[in-house]
C-alpha positions in Angstrom: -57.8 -24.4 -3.1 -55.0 -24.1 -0.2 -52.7 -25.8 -2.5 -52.9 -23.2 -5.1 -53.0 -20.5 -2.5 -49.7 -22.3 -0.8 -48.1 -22.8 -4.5 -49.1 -19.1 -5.5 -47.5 -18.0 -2.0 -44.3 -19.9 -2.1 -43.8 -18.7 -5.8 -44.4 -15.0 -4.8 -41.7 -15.8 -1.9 -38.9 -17.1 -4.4 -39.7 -14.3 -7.0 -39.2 -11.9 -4.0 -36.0 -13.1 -2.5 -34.8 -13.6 -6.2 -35.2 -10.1 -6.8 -34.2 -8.7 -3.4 -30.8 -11.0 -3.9 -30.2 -9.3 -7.2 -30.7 -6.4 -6.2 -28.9 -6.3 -3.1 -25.7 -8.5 -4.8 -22.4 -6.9 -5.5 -22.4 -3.5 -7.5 -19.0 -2.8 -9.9 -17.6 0.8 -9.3 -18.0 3.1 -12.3 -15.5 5.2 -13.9 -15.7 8.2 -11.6 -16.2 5.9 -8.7 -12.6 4.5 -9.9 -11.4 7.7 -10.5 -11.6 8.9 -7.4 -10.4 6.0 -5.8 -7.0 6.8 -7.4 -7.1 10.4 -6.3 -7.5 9.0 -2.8 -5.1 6.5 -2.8 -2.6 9.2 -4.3 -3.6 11.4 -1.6 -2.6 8.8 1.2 0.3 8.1 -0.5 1.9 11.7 -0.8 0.6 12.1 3.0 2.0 8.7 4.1 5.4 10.3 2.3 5.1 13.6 4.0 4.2 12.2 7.7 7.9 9.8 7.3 9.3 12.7 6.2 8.5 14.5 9.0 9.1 12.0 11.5 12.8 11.2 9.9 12.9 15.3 10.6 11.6 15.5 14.0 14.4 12.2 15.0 17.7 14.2 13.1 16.1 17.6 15.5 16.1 15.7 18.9 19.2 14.1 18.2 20.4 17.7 17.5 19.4 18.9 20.5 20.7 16.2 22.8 23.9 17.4 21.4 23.5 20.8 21.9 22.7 19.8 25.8 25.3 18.2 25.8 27.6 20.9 24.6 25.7 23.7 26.8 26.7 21.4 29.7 30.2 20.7 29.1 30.6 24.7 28.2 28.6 25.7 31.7 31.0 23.2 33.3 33.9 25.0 31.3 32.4 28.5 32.8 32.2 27.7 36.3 35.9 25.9 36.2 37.3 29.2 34.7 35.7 31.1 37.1 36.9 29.4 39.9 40.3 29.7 38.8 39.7 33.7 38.1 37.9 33.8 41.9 35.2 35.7 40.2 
């Protein structure tokens, strides 16, 4: 009688992990599943495009504006010289 009732248990074990291992394996993506992936990936993509973008922009507008310090200095230098000179 136990070994039946050890037999009967063990199989009910197996059939229980086979099933809960089936079911719990790897699941393939369906159409829209796949379809949407794309959108995402498209998404990222035109955002990864548009953040370079607008980090290339942002270097060009410091370098501009070290410049233009630079030429607001040398022209308040300029100012003060010609004042000097003037006595004003």
């Amino acid at each position: 009688m136990n070994k039946i009732l050890t037999r009967t248990t063990l199989l009910v074990a197996v059939a229980m992990l086979t099933i809960g291992l089936m079911g719990c394996g790897p699941k393939m993506a369906n159409k829209k599943q796949l379809s949407e992936l794309d959108e995402a990936k498209s998404a990222f993509e035109s955002a990864q495009t548009k953040y370079d973008n607008l980090i290339s922009e942002k270097d060009k507008l410091e370098t501009q504006k070290a410049n233009l310090a630079t030429q607001l200095e040398n022209i308040t230098t300029e100012l003060n010289e010609c004042k000097e000179k003037t006595g004003k």
